[in-house]
Structure formats: C-alpha cells, structure tokens
N, C-alpha and C positions, 0 to 999 in steps of 0.2 A: 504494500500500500504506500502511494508517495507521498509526500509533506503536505500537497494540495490537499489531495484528498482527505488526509485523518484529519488535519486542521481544520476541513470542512463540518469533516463525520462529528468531530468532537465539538466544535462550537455551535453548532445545532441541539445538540445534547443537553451541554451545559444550557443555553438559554432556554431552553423550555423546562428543565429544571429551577433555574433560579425564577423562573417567569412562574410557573405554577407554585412557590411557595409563596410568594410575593402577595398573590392572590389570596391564595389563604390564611396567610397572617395579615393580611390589609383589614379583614373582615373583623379580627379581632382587634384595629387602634382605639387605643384609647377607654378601655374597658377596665385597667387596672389587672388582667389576667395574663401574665407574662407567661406562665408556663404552658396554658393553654391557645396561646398563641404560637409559640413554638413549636408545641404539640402537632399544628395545623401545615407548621413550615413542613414539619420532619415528612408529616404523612403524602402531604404533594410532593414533596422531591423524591421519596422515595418509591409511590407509582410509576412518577417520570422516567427514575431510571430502570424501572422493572423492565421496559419495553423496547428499553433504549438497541440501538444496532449496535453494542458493546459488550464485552466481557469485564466489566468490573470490578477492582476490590477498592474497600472505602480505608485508608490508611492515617487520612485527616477524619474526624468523624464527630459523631456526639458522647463519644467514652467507648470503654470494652465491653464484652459482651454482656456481664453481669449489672451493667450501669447504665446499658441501653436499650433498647427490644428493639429499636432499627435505625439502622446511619448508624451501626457500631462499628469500633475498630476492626477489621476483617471479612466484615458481612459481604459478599458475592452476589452482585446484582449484573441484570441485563441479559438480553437476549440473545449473546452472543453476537463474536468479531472480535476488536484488537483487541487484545490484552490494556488495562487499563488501569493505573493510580488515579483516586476520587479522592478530594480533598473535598470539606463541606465546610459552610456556618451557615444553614438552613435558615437561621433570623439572626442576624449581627445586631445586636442591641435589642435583646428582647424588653427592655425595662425602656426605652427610647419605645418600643413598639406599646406597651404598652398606655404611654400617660402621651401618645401620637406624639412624641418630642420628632424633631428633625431626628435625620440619616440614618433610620433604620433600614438594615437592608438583607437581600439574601444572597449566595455567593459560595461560587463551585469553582473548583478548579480540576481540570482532567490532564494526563499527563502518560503515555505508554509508561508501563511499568519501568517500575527503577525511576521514575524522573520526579517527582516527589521524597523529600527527604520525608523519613515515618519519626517525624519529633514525639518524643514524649510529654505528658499533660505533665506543666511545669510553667514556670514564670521560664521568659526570656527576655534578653536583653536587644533591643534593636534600637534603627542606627539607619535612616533611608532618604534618600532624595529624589527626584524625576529626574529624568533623560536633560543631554544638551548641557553635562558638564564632562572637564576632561574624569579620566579615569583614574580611580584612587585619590579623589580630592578628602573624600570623608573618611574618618578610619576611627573606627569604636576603641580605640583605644587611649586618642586625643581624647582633651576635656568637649565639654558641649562648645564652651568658648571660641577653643582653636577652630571647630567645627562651621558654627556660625562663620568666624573671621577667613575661612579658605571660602564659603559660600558667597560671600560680599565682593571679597575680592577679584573670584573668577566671572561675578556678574559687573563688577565693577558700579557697587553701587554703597552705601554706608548700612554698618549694619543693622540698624534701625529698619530696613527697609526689609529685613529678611522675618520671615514667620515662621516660629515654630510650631508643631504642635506634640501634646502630651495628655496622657491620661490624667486626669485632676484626682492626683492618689499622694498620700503624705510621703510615700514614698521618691517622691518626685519632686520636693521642695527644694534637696538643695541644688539641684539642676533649674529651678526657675528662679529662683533667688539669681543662681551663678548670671543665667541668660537677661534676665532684669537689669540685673549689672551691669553688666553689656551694653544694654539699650537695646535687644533686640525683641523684637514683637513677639506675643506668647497666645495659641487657643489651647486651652483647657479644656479637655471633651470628657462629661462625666462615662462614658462607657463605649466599646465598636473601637477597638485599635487597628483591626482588617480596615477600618475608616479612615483611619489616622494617616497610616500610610499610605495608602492607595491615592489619598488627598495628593501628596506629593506629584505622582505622575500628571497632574492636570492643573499645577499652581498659580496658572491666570484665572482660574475657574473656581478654583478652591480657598485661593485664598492662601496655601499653606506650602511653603519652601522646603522642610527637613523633617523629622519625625525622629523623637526621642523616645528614651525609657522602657521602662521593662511591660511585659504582660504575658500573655499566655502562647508558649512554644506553637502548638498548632495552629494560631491565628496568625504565628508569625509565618510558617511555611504559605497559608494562603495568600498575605502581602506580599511574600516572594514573588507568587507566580504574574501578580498585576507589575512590580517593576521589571520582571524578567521582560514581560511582554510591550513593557512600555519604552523599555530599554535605560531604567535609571538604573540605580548603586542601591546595595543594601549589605550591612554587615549584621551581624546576630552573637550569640553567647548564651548559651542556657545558663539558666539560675537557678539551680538546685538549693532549697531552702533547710536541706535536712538531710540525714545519712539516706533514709530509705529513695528519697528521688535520686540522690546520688548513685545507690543502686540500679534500679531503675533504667537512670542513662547511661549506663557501663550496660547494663543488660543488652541495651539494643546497639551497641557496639558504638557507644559515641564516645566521646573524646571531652569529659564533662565541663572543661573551662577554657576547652579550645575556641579561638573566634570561627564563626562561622562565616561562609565566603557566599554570593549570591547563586556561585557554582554549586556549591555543597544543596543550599537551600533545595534550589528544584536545577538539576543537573542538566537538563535539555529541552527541548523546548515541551512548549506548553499552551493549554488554552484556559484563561480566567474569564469569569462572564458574574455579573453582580448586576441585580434590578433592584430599585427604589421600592422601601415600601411605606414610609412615611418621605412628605418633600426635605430636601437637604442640600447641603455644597454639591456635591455632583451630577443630583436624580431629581428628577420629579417623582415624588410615592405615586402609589397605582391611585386611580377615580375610577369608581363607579358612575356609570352614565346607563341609563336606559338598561337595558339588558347584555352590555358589553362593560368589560372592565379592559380598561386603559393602562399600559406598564410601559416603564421607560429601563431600556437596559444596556450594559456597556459590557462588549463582547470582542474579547482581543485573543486575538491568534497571532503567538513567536514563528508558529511553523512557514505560516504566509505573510507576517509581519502586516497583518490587517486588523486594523481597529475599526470599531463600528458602532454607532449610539445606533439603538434602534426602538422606535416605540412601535408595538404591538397592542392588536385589539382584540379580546378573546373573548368570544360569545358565553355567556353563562345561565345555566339553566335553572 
C-alpha cells in the first residue's frame, strides 16, 4: 500500500471517528455530566472504528483493560487491512465539555504499527513549538527563559511578543513566575494539554507561540502526532512521581529520565484529525441545526503532507 493511499485510508478513518464523538458529546455540553459525556465520546468512536477498512490496536487509549470496557490499552478493532497504532482522547476536556467552556474536543491519531510510541499513564514533561523555525532552536533542557529568548530572536521580535501556554497547575508557578519575569505573554488553560500544544502548530490563529510543563504521557504522544504532521519541534521527559511508575516505565523498555526526541514520540509518519466540540482557539464546536448536526475538523496527513479544515454535515435521526 503507498503513502497516498494509507494517508488517505487513515485520514478518512480518523475523521469520522473524531466526527462521531464530537457529536455525541456535543449533546451532553453543559449539563454538569463529565463522565457521561465521555461515556458518549468512547461509544461513537468506538462503533466508528469497528467498521473501519483497518486492522487496529489502540496503544494511546482510555487505561488497561481492567480500567476500561473499551478504547482500552490493546483492544483490536476494525474490519481489517493495515496493520495499525490508534492513539485516542475520545473528549479532551471532558470538564471544558461539561460546564460548555471553550476547546473541548475529540482526537485520534492512527499510525502503521510501531509508529506510535506506547507511553505509559504518567505525568510528562513537554516542550513544543509550530513549524517555520530553524531546527533545534528549543531544547527541554534550557530554562523556559532561554526558550522564550531563542523564540524572539529567530522571529526577530521582543519577547513580550511571544505567548506561552501552560496548564494552570501549582505545579507550574515557578515556570510562570520565571516567564512573567521575562515579560513574556502567558494563557493559562485550566485542562486539554493535547490543546495546548496543538495551539502551537497554528499561532496566528491561536494565539499561542510554545507550550510548556508537564501532564499526562499519553496526551503527550497524541501532540506529537499534530507537530509531526505540522512539521514543528517537540521535546518530552516522563515524570515518574514514584518507584512503582518508575517501574512501570523500565517495564515497557523506556529509558525513565531520558529526553524524548519528536523521532522517538511517533517515529514515522502519521495521521492526527481532532473536531470541535465546544467553540475554541482552533474549532468551531459542533451546532445542531434542523435535523443535521454541523462539525468542524482538522485533518492532517505527514504521509501526503496534506492539511485540511473540513466542516461536515451529518444527518441525524
């Protein structure tokens, strides 16, 4: 199968995936029912890829198998073809979805096997920018500081002008203190780090230049697969808070305080696809109108280096 084509196979995929959860978690904003909302996401993405022309296994997921009844870690969907790595977050702010705050959304990423790192559920440390800088300008090893000060400089602009964004977590004060200091612009997003960063690939649009601080491993491999695809920078670090995670990620052969490389993240190419399901910096959330429901979605293929917003009308019964 050539690059055209599975890039095709798989980005068809993913959007009607991220499109059918979108929809049924849109139904639940604003009701105060987070989990029931989710609930909604899991079930529509997971018919979607029952049928899918793919061989699936889900590697990004909603937990292991004792934690999930479906979108678990290793669950086997689809109706056969390529062989496939699924990465999911079914509702990326289910707590956004429910009190209808901005940028809730849903969000798959598919990838031939092996092309998906399988992170473990854990805090990790990221580190990312969009496309149109030189390479190796950012490096998670530098303070936030130096970080900012190479971004101004290669825009040629004062750093004031540069935006960060971060999860609004205590653990992340003295990174906004540091960047305060600085003078450089700060959003604070109470939850959706797959948001965070993804923001970066589109920062006329979004508003947001780099994307700091730690959160959750597996949301971090799904930001991988939008900069891969976008073609910016992203560096990583898991954070092991305790012996037994520390286990954990020795188990699945990682290298526990090794930096992680955008290579490592998702190793080749890939297709990420994420639709609106409340309005936000990137998406319009889905509307019901009449007896169709309206989604806006962003669907990028590395294999054909094709982006694509696409808003879709789906009859509903």
């Amino acid at each position: 199968m050539g690059d055209v084509t599975t890039g095709l196979i798989l980005s068809q995929i993913a959007q009607h995936a991220t499109e059918a959860a979108a929809i049924a978690s849109a139904r639940l904003r604003g009701f105060g029912r987070k989990n029931d909302a989710d609930q909604a996401a899991v079930d529509a993405m997971r018919r979607s890829f029952e049928t899918a022309p793919f061989s699936g296994k889900v590697v990004i997921g909603e937990g292991e198998i004792d934690e999930a009844p479906m979108l678990y870690i290793g669950e086997e969907l689809g109706a056969g073809g390529l062989k496939t790595d699924i990465a999911v977050d079914p509702l990326e702010g289910t707590k956004l979805c429910a009190s209808d705050a901005p940028n809730a959304m849903t969000v798959v990423a598919l990838a031939p096997t092996g092309g998906l790192l399988h992170a473990p559920d854990m805090y990790m440390d990221k580190l990312a920018i969009g496309p149109g800088y030189p390479q190796g300008i950012i490096d998670l090893d530098l303070s936030p500081s130096e970080n900012v000060k190479r971004l101004a400089k290669a825009r040629d602009v004062p750093v004031n002008a540069i935006r960060a964004c971060l999860l609004d977590r205590p653990r992340h004060e003295h990174i906004i203190e540091e960047l305060r200091s600085l003078g450089a612009g700060i959003r604070l997003i109470p939850d959706g780090d797959v948001a965070g960063v993804f923001w970066t690939t589109e920062a006329l649009r979004s508003g947001v230049d780099i994307y700091f601080g730690s959160g959750g491993a597996p949301e971090g491999v799904l930001a991988a697969a939008a900069i891969r695809c976008a073609g910016g920078q992203m560096q990583a670090r898991l954070k092991p808070e305790n012996e037994q995670e520390e286990q954990r990620a020795r188990a699945m052969g990682r290298d526990v305080y090794a930096k992680l490389t955008l290579d490592e993240l998702v190793p080749g190419d890939v297709v990420f696809a994420a639709s609106g399901v409340t309005h936000g910096s990137m998406f319009e959330g889905v509307h019901f109108e009449g007896p169709h429901a309206h989604v806006e979605t962003l669907v990028w293929d590395s294999f054909t280096k094709r982006k694509a917003r696409v808003r879709s009308i789906h009859p509903q019964g």
